[in-house]
ZALOVO-965261 format. One record per residue (C-alpha): y, x, z. Coordinates in steps of 0.1 Angstrom, whole numbers, padded with zeros to 4 digits, always signed. Layout:
N
YXZ
...
***
This chain:
416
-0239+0093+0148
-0219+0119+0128
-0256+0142+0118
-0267+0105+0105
-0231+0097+0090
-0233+0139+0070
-0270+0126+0052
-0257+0098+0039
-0228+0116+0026
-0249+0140+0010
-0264+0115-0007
-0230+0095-0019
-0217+0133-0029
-0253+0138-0050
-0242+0107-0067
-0218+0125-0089
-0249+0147-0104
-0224+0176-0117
-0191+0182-0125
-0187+0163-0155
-0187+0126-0163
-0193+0105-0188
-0167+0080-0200
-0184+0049-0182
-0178+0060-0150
-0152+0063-0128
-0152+0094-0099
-0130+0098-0071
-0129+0122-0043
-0129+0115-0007
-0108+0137+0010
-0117+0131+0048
-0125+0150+0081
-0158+0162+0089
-0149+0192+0115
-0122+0196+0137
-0104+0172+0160
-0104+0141+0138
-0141+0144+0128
-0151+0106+0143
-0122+0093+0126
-0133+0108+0094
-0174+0094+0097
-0153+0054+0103
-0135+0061+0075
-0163+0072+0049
-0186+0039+0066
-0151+0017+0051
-0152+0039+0020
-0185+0028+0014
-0186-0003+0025
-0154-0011-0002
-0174+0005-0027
-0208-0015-0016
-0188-0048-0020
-0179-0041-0055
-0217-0033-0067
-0202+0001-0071
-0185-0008-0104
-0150-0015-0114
-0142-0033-0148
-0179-0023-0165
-0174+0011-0150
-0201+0027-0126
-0185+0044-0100
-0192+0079-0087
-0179+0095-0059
-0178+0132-0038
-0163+0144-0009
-0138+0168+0000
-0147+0176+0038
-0113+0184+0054
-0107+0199+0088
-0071+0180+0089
-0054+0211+0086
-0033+0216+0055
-0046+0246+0043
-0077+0232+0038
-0065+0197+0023
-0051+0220-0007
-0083+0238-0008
-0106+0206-0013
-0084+0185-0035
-0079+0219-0055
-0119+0218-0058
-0121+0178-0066
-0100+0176-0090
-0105+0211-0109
-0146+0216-0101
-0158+0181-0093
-0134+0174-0120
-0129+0136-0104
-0107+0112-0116
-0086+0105-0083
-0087+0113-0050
-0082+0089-0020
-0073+0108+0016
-0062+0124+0035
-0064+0116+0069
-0037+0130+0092
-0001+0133+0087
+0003+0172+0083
-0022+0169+0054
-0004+0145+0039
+0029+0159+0040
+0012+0193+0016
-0010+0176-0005
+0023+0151-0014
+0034+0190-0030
+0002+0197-0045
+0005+0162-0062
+0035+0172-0084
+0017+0203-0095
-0009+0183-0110
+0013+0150-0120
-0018+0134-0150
-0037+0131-0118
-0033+0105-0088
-0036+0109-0052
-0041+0077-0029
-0035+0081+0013
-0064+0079+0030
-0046+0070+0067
-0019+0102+0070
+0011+0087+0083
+0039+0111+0087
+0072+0101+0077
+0081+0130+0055
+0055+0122+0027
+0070+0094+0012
+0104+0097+0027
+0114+0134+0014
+0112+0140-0021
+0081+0114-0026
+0060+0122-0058
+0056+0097-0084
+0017+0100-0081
+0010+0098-0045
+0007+0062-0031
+0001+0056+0002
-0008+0017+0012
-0007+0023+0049
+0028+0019+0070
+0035+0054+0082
+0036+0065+0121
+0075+0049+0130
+0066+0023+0115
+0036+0022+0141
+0060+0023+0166
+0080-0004+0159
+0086-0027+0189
+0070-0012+0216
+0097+0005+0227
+0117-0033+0233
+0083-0047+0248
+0078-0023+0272
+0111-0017+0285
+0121-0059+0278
+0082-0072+0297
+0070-0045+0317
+0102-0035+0330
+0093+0002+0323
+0129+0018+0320
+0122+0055+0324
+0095+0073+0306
+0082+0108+0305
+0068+0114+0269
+0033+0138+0256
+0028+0136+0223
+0010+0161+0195
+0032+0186+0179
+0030+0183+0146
+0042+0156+0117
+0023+0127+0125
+0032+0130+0163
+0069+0131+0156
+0069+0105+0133
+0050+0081+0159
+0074+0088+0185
+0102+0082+0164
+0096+0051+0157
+0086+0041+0194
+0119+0065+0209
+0143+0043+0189
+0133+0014+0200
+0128+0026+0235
+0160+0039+0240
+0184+0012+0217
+0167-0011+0247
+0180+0007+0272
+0151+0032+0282
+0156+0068+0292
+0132+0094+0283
+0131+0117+0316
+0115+0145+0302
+0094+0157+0267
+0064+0175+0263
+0047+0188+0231
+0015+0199+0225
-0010+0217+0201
-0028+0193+0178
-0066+0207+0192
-0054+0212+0224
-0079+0213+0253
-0055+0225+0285
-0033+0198+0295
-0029+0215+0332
+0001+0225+0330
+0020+0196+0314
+0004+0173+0339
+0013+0197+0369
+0050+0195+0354
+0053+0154+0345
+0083+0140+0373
+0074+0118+0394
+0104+0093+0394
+0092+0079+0363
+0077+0043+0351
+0054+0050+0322
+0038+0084+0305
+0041+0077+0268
+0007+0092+0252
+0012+0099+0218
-0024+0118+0215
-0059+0108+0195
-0092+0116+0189
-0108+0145+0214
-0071+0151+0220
-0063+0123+0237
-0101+0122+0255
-0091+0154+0267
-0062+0145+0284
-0077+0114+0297
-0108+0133+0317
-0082+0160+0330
-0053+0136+0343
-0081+0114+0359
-0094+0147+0374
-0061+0155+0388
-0057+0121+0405
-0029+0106+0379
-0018+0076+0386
+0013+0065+0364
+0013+0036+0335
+0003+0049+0304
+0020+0039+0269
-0004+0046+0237
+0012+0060+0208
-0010+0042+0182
-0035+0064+0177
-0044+0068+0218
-0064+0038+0226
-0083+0037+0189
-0117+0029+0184
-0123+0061+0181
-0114+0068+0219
-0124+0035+0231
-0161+0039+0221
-0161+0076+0239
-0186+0084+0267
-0171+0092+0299
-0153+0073+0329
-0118+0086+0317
-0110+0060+0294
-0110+0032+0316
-0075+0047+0327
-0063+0029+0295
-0067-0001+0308
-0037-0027+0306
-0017+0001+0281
+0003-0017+0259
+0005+0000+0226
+0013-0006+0184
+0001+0001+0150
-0014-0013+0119
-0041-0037+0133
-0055-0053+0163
-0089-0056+0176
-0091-0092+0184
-0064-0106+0162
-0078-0147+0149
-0067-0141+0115
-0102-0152+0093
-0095-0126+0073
-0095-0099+0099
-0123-0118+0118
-0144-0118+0085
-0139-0079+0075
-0152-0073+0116
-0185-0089+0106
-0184-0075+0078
-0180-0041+0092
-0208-0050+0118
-0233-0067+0093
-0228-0034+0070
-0242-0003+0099
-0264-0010+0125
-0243-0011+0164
-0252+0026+0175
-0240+0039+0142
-0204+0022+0140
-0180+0010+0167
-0179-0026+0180
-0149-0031+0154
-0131-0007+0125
-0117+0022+0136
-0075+0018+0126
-0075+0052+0106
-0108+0036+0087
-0094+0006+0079
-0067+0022+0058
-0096+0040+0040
-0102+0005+0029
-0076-0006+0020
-0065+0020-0002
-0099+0020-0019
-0099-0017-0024
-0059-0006-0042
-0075+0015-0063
-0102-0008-0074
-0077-0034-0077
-0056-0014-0101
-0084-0004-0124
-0091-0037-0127
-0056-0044-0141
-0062-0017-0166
-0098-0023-0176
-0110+0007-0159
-0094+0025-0193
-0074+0055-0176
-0041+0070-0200
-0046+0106-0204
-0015+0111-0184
-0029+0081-0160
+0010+0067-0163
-0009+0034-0170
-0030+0038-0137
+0000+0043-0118
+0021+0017-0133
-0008-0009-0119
-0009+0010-0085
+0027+0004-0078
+0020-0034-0087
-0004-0042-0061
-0002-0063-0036
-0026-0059-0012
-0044-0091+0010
-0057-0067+0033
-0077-0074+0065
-0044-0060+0089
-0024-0087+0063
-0001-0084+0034
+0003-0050+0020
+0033-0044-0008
+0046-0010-0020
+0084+0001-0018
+0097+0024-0045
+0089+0055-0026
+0048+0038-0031
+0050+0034+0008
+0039+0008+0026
+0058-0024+0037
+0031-0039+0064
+0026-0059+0096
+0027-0039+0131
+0008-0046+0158
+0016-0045+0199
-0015-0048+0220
-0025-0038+0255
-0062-0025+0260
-0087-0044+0283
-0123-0047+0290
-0144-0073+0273
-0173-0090+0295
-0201-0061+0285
-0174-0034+0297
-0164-0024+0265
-0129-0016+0256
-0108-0031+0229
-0071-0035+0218
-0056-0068+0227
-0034-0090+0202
+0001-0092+0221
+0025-0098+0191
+0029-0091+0148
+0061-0079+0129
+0056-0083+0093
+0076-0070+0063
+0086-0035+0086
+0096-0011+0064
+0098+0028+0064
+0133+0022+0077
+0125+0002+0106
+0149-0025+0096
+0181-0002+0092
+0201+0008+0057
+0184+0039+0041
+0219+0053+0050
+0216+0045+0085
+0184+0053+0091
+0187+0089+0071
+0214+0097+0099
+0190+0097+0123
+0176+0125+0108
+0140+0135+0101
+0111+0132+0130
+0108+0165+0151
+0110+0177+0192
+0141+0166+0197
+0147+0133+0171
+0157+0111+0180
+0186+0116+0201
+0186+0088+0225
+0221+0100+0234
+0237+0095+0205
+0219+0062+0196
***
């Protein structure tokens, strides 16, 4: 799938035809995975992209729209290095990513260095990007990791009865901010987190943190995705592991869902939260599936959007929506571009989408529980929806801010 997924790139990338542009066009750079541990992500999230672009006739306001990829390896590093390249080589006129939450949280810096240009989320959702010091053109339409988390904490410890929990999540920004949000919740319930474990974003050895987990414990919270979390799975069903499982939102993805292997089935009955959910009977959500499915052949997509892809989509369709407002005529400074950016408000597929004045997200979260549909496949449940959640998870900035920011050991259940 991804060897198909790079040609077609190639050929979306060769649409640009040089550095330069003429004035009737509009170019944007896709800043998205295509090594490293995210790279499946990163092939959904160019096929929604596309798609976006598709059901525009690839043209905003009169404009023909142009576009070339930044190919990412989710590290920071190179995030800097390819938005460097897009905006001062390919010369585009925006760029829409990143993809995971460290990324964001450098390229949020890199944004104030070059403040006539605009940078629009791809799916990162660490807290820190729009939280700490936000710049005034980076806009980011998805809800951000705690807010992910919101309420899983209460429905797990309130409906399964699951009162202490050992905890595995990535360490880096993203995984902090995940846990966070689910943590709080968990423990203003009444949970106790027994024990926490961190691990390397890439990490293939889990042996030792599964030979170490207690025993006198409920639920493993899993706040791992993409080969990560596929990883774990295969060695924790190797080792005979037997405890419930509670997905961080990125464990029971499409992404992981689709996977070969026997491992997956583990995931079976874990509730979990984010931004969507794979059987919700909104028409709106239930139309952009077909969609999805009537767009790339089954064998070259999942059975339904990945979550990190649909946020690809979304912030596309933002930008398209905004250069509508402007009449696709972008200010040298592009103050007028983001003036209309901060105006949107978005009907998305996962519903209403509004910004804050940090240009974060206000959005819906999801809890879900993963089963098996009649042809064995795996998908993501609809359980319950919180709309309106914002970055501060219903508390005062001030109260929230005392929290402090997401890390090993925030938050601290005891002092909550």
């Amino acid at each position: 799938m991804h060897k198909w997924l790079i040609s077609a790139v190639a050929a979306g990338a060769l649409m640009a035809g040089g550095t330069a542009h003429a004035n009737d066009t509009i170019k944007i750079g896709l800043l998205v995975p295509q090594e490293g541990v995210f790279t499946d992500p990163g092939d959904d999230s160019i096929r929604l992209f596309r798609m976006a672009l598709d059901e525009h006739g690839n043209e905003v306001a009169g404009k023909k729209i142009e576009w070339v990829i930044g190919p990412s390896d989710a590290t920071p590093d190179t995030a800097v290095r390819q938005a460097r390249r897009l905006f001062e080589q390919e010369e585009v006129d925006f760029i829409i990513g990143p993809l995971s939450g460290s990324e964001g949280v450098v390229l949020r810096d890199y944004a104030k260095t070059v403040p006539h240009k605009t940078i629009i989320n791809g799916t990162s959702a660490a807290q820190e990007t729009t939280w700490v010091d936000p710049a005034p053109n980076f806009f980011r339409f998805n809800t951000e990791g705690a807010q992910w988390g919101y309420g899983l904490g209460s429905y797990v410890f309130n409906e399964k009865g699951w009162s202490r929990v050992a905890t595995i999540a990535a360490d880096y920004s993203f995984g902090y901010t995940n846990f966070l949000g689910f943590a709080l919740d968990f423990c203003a319930a009444g949970g106790e987190i027994v024990e926490r474990y961190w691990t390397p974003l890439g990490n293939s050895d889990f042996a030792s943190v599964i030979a170490a987990l207690p025993y006198d414990i409920d639920a493993i919270y899993l706040g791992l995705g993409a080969t990560d979390a596929l990883n774990f799975l295969n060695q924790y069903e190797q080792a005979g592991g037997d405890h419930n499982l509670i997905g961080g939102s990125i464990l029971a993805d499409q992404s992981v869902l689709s996977a070969r292997g026997r491992a997956k089935q583990l995931l079976i009955g874990t509730p979990m939260s984010g931004s969507q959910a794979d059987d919700w009977d909104d028409p709106k959500w239930l139309d952009f599936v077909q969609r999805y499915r009537d767009a790339y052949p089954e064998g070259e997509r999942y059975p339904s959007p990945s979550l990190y892809a649909t946020n690809y989509y979304n912030a596309t369709i933002a930008a398209l929506q905004a250069l509508e407002a402007i009449d696709g005529e972008l200010d040298d400074d592009q103050a007028n571009f983001h003036a209309a950016l901060s105006e949107v408000v978005l009907e998305a597929p996962n519903g209403v989408v509004r910004l804050d004045e940090n240009r974060q997200a206000i959005g819906s979260t999801f809890i879900t529980e993963v089963r098996e549909a009649e042809d064995g496949s795996l998908y993501n449940h609809f359980v319950a929806k919180f709309d309106d959640v914002t970055q501060t998870l219903g508390l005062s900035p001030e109260e929230f801010a005392a929290i402090g920011l997401p890390g090993r050991d925030t938050p601290d259940c005891s002092a909550l």
